[in-house]
C-alpha positions, -999 to +999 in steps of 0.1 A: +000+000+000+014+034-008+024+056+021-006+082+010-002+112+030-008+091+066+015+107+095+011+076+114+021+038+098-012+027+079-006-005+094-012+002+131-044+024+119-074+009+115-095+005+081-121+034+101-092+059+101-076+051+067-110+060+053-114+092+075-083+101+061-087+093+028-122+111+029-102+141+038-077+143+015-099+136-017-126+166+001-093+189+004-085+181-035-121+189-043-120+224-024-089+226-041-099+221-073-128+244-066-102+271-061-086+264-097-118+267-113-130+296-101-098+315-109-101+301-141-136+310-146-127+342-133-097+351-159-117+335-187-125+358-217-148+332-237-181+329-225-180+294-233-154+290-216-165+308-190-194+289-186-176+252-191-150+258-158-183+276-140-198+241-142-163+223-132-160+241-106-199+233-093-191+198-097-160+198-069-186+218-047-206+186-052-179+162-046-168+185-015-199+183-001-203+144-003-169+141+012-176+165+045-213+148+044-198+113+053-176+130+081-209+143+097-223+109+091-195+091+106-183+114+138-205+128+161-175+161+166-183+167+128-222+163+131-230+184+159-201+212+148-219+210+112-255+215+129-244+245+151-222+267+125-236+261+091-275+280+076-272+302+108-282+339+096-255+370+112-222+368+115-202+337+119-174+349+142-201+364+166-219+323+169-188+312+178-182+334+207-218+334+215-212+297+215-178+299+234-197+318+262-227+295+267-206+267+268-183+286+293-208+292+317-221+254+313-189+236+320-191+231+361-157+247+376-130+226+396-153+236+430-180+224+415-172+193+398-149+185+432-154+155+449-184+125+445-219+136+446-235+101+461-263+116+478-275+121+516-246+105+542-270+108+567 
């Protein structure tokens, strides 16, 4: 098997994480590619042409989108940071801290999360 961008010897991974990883390689090329289209399109001066790397480049949106839709399907991180950020109306960097705050004032501190809560000693 060829090395294919792992960090880690693909033989101590398991099958799970050499498909994670090769879901997100193949989604980066596709955003990628998206990139080289749309510059393309951009600097086009036939219409035709124009039109023919528009399309290309809609096609990697596609392919992009099927490769972060099985990373939602198959983590739970992926799904529920999918469902909070994306079709929300305002700014994006205001969610987040919005977000960053609520979950702040969620998390119990050190006092109190210290020690076991078992009930009445009486």
């Amino acid at each position: 098997m060829a090395h294919e961008g792992f960090h880690e010897d693909p033989n101590q991974l398991s099958d799970f994480a050499k498909d994670y990883h090769r879901i997100i390689q193949s989604t980066m090329e596709e955003l990628e590619a998206v990139d080289w289209y749309n510059q393309r399109a951009e600097c086009a001066t036939n219409p035709q042409a124009k039109a023919i790397m528009e399309h290309n480049r809609d096609e990697e949106i596609e392919h992009a989108c099927m490769g972060i839709e099985w990373l939602r399907q198959n983590s739970p991180v992926w799904d529920a940071m999918l469902r909070e950020f994306l079709f929300k109306d305002g700014d994006i960097v205001t969610h987040e801290a919005q977000m960053s705050t609520k979950e702040s004032q969620t998390t119990p501190t050190a006092q109190q999360s210290s020690g076991l809560k078992i009930g009445n000693n009486k």
